[in-house]
GUDODO-427620 format. One record per residue: residue number from 1; residue in three letters; y, x, z of N, C-alpha, C in turn. Coordinates in pm, 1 decimal. Example, Ala and Ser with C-alpha at 12.3 -4.5 7.8 and 13.67 -1.06 7.14 Angstrom:
2
<1 'ALA' <-569.0 1319.0 780.0> <-450.0 1230.0 780.0> <-330.0 1320.0 780.0>>,
<2 'SER' <-225.0 1285.0 708.0> <-106.0 1367.0 714.0> <3.0 1290.0 787.0>>,
//
This chain:
65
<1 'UNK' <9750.5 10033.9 3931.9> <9847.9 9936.1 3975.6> <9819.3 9892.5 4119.1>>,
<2 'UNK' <9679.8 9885.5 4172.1> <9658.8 9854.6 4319.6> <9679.5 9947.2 4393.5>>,
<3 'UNK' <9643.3 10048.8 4334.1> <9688.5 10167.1 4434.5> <9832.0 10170.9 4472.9>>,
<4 'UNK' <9909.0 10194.0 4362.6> <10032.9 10113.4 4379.8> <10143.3 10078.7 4470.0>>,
<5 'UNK' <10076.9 9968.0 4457.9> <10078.2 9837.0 4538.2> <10035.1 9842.5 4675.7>>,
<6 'UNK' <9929.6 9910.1 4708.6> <9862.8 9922.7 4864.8> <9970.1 10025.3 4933.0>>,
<7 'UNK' <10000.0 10157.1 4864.2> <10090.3 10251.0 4891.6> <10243.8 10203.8 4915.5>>,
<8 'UNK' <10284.4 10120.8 4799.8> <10440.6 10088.6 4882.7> <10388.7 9981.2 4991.5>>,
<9 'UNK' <10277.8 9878.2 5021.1> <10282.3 9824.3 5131.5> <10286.3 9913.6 5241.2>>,
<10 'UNK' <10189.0 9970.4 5233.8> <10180.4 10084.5 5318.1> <10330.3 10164.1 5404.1>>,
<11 'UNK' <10383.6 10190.1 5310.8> <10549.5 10287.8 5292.0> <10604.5 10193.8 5392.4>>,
<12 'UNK' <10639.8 10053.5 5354.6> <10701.7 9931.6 5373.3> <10657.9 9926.7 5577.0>>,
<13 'UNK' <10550.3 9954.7 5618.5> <10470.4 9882.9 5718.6> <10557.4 10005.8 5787.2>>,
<14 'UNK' <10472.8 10106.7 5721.8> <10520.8 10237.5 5829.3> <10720.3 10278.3 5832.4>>,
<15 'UNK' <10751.4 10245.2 5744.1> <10939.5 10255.3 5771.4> <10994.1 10171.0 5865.2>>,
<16 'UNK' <10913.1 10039.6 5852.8> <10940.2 9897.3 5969.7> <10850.6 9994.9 6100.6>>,
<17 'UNK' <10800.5 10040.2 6161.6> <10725.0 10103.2 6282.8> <10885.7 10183.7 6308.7>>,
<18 'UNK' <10871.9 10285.7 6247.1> <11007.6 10385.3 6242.1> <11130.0 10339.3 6281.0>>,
<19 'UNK' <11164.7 10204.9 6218.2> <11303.9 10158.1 6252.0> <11305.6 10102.0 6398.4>>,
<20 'UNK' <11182.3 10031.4 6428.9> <11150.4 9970.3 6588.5> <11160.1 10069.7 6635.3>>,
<21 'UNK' <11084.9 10184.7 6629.2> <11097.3 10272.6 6716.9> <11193.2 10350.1 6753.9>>,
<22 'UNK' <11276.9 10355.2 6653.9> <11417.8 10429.9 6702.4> <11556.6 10341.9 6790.9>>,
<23 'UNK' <11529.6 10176.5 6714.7> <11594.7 10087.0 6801.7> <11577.3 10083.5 6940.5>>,
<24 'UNK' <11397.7 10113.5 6979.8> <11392.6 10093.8 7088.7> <11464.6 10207.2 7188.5>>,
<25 'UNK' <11424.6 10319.4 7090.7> <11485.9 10443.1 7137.6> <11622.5 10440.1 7191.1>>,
<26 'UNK' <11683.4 10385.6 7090.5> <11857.1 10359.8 7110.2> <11908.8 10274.7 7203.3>>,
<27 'UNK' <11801.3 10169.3 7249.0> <11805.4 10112.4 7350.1> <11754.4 10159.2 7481.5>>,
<28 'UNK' <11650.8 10198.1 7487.1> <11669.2 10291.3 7652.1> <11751.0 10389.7 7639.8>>,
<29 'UNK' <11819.0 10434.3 7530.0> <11895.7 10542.5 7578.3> <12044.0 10523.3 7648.9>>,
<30 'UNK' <12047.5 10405.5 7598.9> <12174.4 10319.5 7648.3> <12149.6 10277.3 7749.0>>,
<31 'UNK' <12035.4 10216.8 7766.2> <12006.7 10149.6 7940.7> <12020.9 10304.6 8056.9>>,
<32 'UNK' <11977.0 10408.7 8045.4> <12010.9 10555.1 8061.0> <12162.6 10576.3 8119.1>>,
<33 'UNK' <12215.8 10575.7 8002.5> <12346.3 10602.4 8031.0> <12417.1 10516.4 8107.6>>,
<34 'UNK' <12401.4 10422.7 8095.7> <12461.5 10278.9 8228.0> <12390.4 10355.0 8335.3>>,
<35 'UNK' <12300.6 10341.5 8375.0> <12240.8 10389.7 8486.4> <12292.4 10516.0 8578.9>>,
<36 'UNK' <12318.2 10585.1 8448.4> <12355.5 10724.0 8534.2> <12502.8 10714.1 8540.7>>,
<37 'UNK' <12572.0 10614.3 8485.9> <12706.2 10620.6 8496.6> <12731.7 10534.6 8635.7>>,
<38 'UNK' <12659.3 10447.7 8685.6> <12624.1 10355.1 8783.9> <12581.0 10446.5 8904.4>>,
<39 'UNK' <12489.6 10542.8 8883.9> <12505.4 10662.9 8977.2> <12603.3 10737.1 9029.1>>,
<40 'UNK' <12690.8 10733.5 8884.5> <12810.2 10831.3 8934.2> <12970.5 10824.0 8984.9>>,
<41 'UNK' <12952.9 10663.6 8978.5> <13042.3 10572.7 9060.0> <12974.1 10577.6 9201.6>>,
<42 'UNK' <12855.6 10520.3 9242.3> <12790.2 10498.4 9351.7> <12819.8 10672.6 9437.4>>,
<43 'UNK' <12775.0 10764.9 9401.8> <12840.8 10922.2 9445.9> <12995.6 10916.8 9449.3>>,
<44 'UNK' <13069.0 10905.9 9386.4> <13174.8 10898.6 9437.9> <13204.2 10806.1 9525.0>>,
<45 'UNK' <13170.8 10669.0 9567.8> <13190.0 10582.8 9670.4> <13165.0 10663.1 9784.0>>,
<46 'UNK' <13037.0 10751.5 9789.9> <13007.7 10797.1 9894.2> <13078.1 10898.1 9932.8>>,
<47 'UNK' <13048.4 10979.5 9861.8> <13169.6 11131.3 9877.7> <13317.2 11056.4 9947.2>>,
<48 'UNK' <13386.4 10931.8 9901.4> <13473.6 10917.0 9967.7> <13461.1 10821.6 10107.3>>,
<49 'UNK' <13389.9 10788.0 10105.3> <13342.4 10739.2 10210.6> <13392.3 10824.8 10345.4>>,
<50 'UNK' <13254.7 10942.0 10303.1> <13251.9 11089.8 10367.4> <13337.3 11112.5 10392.3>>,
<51 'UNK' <13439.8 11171.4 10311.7> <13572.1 11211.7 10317.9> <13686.2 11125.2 10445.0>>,
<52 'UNK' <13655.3 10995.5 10403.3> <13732.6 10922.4 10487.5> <13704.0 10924.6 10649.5>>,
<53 'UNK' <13573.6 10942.6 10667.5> <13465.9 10974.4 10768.1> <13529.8 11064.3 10869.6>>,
<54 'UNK' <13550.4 11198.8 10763.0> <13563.4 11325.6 10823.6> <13671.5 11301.5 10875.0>>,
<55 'UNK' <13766.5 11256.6 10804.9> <13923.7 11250.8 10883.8> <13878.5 11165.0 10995.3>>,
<56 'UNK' <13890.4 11092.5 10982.3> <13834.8 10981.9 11095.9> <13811.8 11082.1 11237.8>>,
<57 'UNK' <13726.4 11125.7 11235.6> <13654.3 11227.7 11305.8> <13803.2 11327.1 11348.8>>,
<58 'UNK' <13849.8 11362.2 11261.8> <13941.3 11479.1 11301.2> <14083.8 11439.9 11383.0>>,
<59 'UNK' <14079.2 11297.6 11360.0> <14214.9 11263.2 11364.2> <14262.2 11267.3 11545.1>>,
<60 'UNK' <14110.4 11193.9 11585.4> <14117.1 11217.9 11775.1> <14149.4 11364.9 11819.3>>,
<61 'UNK' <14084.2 11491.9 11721.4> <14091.2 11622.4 11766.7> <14265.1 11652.6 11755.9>>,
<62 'UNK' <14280.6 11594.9 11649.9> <14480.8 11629.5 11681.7> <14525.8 11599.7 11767.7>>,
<63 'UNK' <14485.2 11491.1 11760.2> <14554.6 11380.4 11906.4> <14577.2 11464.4 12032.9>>,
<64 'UNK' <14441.9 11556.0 12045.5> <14407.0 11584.8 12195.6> <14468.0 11704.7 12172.3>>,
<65 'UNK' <14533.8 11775.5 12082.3> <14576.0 11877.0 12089.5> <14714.5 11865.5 12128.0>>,
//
């Protein structure tokens, strides 16, 4: 009966480790994905930036043509 008893505590301790650990998991994986989605707004700001840049740049070369 103690044996038991020590074994489902046991079961009990280590399933509670398991569940933290996958929450935590599920949580940086989400902090992750914000991040890189936050990247991939920030790249496109730039790319158009660029873009806007380049014309910029080109627009005097018409001119003078």
């Amino acid at each position: 009966m103690f044996r038991l008893s020590v074994f489902s505590l046991t079961v009990l301790v280590l399933a509670g480790c398991g569940a933290e650990t996958a929450t935590t998991a599920a949580t940086v994986g989400a902090a992750k994905k914000q991040e890189i989605e936050q990247g991939k707004q920030t790249m496109e700001q730039v790319q158009q930036k660029v873009g806007e840049s380049l014309q910029q740049m080109q627009s005097p070369a018409r001119a003078a043509d």
